[in-house]
GULUM-87965 format. One record per residue (C-alpha): residue in three letters; residue number from 1; y, z, x. Coordinates in nm, 4 decimals, always signed. Example, Ala and Ser with C-alpha at 12.3 -4.5 7.8 and 13.67 -1.06 7.14 Angstrom:
2
<rec residuo="ALA" num="1" north="-0.4500" up="+0.7800" east="+1.2300"/>
<rec residuo="SER" num="2" north="-0.1060" up="+0.7140" east="+1.3670"/>
# end
This chain:
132
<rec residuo="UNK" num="1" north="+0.0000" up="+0.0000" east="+0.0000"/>
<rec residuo="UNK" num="2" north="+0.3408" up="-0.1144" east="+0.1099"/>
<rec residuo="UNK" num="3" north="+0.6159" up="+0.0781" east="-0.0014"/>
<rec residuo="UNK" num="4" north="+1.0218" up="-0.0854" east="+0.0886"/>
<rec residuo="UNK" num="5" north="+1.2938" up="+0.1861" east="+0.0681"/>
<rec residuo="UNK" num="6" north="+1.6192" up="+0.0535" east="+0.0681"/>
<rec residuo="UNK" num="7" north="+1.8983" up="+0.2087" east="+0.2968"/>
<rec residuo="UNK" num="8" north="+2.2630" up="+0.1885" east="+0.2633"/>
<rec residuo="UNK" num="9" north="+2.4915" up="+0.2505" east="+0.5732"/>
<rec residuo="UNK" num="10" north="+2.8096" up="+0.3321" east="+0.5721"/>
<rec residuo="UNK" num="11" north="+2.9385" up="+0.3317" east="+0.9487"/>
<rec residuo="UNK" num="12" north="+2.8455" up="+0.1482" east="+1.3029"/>
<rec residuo="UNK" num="13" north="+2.6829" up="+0.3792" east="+1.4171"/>
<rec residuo="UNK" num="14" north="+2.5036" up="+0.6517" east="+1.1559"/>
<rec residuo="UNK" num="15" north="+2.1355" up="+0.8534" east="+1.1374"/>
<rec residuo="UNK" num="16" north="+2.0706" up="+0.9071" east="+0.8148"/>
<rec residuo="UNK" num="17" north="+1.8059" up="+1.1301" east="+0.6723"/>
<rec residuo="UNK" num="18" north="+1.4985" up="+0.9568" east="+0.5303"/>
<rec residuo="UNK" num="19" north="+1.2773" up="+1.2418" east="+0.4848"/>
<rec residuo="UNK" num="20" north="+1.3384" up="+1.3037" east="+0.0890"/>
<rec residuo="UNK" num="21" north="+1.2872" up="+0.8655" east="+0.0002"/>
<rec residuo="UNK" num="22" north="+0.9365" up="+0.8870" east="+0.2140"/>
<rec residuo="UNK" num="23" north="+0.8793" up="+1.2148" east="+0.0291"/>
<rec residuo="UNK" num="24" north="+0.9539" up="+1.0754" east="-0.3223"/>
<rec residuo="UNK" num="25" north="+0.6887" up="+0.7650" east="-0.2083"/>
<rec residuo="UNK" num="26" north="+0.4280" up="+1.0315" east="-0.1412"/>
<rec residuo="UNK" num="27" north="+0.4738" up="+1.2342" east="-0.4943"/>
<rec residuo="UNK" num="28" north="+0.5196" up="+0.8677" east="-0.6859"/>
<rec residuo="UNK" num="29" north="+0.2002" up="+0.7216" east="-0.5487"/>
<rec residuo="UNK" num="30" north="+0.0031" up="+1.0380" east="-0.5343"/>
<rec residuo="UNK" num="31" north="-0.0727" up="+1.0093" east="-0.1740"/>
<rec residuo="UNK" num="32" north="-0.2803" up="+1.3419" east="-0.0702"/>
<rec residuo="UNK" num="33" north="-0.3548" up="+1.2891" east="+0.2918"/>
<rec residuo="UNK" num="34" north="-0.2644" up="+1.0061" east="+0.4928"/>
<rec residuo="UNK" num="35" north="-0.1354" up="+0.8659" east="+0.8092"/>
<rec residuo="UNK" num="36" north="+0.2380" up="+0.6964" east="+0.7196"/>
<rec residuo="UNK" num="37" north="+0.3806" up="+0.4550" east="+0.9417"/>
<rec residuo="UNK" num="38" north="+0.7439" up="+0.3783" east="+0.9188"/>
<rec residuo="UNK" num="39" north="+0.8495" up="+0.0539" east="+1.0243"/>
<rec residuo="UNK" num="40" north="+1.2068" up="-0.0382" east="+1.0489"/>
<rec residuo="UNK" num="41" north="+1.2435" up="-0.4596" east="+1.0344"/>
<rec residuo="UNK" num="42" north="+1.5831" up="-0.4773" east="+1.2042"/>
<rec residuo="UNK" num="43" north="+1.6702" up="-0.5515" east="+1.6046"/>
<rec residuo="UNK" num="44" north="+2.0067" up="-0.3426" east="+1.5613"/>
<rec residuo="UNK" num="45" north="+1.8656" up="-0.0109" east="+1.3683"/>
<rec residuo="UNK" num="46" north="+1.5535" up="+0.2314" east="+1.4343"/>
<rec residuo="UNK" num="47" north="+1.3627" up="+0.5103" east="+1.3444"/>
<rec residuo="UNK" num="48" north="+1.3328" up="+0.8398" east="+1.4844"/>
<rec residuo="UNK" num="49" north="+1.2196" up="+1.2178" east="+1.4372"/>
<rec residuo="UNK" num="50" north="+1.4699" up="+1.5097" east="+1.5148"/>
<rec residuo="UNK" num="51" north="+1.6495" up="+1.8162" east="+1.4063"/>
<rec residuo="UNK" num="52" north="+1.7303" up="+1.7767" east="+1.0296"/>
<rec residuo="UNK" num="53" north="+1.8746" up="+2.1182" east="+0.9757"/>
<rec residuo="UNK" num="54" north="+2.2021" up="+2.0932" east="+1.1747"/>
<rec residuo="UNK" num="55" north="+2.3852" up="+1.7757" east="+1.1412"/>
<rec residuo="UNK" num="56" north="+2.5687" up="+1.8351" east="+1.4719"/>
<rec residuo="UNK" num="57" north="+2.2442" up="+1.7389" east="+1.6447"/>
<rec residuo="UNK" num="58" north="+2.2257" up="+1.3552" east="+1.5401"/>
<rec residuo="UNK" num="59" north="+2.6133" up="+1.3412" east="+1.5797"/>
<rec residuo="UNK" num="60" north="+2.5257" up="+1.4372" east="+1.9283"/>
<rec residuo="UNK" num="61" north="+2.2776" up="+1.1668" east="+1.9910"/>
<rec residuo="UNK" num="62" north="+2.5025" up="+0.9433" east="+1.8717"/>
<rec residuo="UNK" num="63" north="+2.7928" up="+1.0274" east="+2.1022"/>
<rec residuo="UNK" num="64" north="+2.5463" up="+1.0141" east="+2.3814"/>
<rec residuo="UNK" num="65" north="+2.4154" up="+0.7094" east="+2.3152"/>
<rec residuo="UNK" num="66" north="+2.7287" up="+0.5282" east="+2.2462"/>
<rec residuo="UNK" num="67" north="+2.8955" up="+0.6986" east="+2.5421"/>
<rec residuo="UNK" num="68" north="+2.6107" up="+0.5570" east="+2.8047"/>
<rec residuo="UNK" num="69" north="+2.5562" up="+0.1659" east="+2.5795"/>
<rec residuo="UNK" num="70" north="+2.9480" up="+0.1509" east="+2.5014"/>
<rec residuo="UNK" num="71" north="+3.0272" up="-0.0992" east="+2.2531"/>
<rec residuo="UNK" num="72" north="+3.2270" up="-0.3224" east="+2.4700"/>
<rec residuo="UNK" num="73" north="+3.0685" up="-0.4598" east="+2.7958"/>
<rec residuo="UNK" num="74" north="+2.9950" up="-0.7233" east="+2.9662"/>
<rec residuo="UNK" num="75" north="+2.7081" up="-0.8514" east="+2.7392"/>
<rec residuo="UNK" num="76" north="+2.6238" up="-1.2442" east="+2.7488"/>
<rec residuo="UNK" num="77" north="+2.5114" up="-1.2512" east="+2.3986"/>
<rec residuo="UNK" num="78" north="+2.7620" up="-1.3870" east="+2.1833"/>
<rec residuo="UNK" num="79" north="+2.7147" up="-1.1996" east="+1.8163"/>
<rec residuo="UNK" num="80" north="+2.8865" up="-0.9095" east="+1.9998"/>
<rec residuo="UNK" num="81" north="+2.6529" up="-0.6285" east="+1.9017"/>
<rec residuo="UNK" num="82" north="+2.4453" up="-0.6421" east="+2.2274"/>
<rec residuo="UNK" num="83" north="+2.4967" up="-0.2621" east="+2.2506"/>
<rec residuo="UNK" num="84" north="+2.3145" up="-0.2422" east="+1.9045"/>
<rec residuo="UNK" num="85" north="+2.0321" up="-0.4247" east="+2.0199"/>
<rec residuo="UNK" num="86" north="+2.0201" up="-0.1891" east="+2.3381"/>
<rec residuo="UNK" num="87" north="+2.0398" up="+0.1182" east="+2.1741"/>
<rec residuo="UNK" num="88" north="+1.7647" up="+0.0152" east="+1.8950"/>
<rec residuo="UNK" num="89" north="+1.5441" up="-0.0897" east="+2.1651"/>
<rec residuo="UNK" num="90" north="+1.5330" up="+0.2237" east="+2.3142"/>
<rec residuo="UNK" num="91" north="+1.5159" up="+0.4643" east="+1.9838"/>
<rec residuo="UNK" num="92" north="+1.1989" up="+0.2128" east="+1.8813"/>
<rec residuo="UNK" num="93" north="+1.1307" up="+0.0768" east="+1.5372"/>
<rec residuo="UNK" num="94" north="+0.8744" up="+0.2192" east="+1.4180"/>
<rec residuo="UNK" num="95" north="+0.6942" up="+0.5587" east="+1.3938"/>
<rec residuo="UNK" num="96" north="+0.4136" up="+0.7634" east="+1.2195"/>
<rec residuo="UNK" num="97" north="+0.3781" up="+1.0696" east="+1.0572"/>
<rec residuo="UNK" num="98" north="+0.0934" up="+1.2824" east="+0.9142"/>
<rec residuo="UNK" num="99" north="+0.0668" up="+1.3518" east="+0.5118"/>
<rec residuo="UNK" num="100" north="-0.1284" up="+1.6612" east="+0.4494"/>
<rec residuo="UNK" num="101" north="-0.1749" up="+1.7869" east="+0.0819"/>
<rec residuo="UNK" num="102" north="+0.1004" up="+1.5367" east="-0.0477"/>
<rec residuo="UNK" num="103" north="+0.3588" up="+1.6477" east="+0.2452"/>
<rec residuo="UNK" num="104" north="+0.4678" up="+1.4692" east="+0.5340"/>
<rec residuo="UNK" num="105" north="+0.3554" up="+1.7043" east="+0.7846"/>
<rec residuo="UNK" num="106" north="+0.6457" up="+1.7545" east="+0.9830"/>
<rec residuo="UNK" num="107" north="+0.7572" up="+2.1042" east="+1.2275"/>
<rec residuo="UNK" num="108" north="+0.9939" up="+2.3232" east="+1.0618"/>
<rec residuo="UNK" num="109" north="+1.3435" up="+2.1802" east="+1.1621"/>
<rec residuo="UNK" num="110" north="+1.2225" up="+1.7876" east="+1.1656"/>
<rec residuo="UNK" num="111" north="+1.3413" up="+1.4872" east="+0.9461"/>
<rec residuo="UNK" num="112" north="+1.2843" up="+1.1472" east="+0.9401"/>
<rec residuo="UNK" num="113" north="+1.6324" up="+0.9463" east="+1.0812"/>
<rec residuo="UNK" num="114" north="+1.7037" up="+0.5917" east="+1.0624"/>
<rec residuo="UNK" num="115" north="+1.9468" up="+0.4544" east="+1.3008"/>
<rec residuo="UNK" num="116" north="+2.2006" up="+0.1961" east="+1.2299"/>
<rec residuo="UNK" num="117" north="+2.3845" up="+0.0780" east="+1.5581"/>
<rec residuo="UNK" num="118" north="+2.5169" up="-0.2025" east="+1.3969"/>
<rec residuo="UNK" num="119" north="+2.6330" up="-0.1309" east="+1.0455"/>
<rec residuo="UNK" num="120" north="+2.7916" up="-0.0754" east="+0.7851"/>
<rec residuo="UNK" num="121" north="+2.4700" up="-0.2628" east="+0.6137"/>
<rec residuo="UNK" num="122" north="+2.2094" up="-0.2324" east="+0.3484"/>
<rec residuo="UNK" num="123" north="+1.8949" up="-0.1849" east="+0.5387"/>
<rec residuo="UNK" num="124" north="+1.5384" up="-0.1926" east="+0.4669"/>
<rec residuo="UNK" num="125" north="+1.2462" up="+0.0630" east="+0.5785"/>
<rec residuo="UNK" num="126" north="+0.8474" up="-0.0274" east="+0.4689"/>
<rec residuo="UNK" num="127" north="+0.6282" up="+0.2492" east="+0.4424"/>
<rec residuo="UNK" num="128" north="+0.2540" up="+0.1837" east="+0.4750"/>
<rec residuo="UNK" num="129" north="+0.0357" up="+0.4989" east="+0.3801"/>
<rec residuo="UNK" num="130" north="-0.3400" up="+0.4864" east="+0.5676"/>
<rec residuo="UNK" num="131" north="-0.5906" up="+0.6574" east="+0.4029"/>
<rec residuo="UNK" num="132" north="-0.9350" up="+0.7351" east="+0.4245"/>
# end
């Protein structure tokens, strides 16, 4: 089963937290336990795991990450979001997570983040649930 959530951004350069669409796929399609992979089909945006309880952490990333891949460089490609593609590269695009007992098994302060380097855009996620 092949689930697309849809994913609005509002700025260049956001991480938004996922973790309560994947969750409403799990309850909606009854999935008990499973291995979910999260892919993200976009070279300028990613997916990643981190601190979901403080919002100061992904604000951090981002400053980081913009701070070492600045916007403005000398890239060759012309579209002018070669820093987008950089930073998307190295976050990844996909990821998996564990479902146990109709949760996404994740530690304590984790959430599910996608990362737009290259927004604002509507995005799209797919969520494929493995089972047994």
């Amino acid at each position: 089963m092949l689930i697309e959530l849809s994913v609005r951004t509002n700025r260049r350069t956001e991480f938004i937290d996922i973790t309560p669409q994947i969750e409403a796929a799990i309850r909606e399609h009854r999935i008990r336990d499973a291995l979910c992979h999260i892919w993200v089909p976009h070279t300028t945006a990613g997916i990643t795991v981190n601190e979901h309880a403080d919002p100061s952490v992904a604000r951090d990333i981002l400053f980081q990450l913009n701070k070492v891949i600045p916007f403005d460089d000398d890239y060759a490609h012309l579209e002018g979001n070669s820093a987008a593609h950089i930073k998307a590269t190295l976050v990844g695009c996909s990821l998996n997570a564990i479902v146990q007992d109709g949760r996404l098994k994740l530690g304590t302060w984790q959430g599910v983040f996608f990362c737009e380097f290259d927004g604002p855009r509507q995005r799209k996620v797919w969520v494929k649930f493995l089972t047994d």
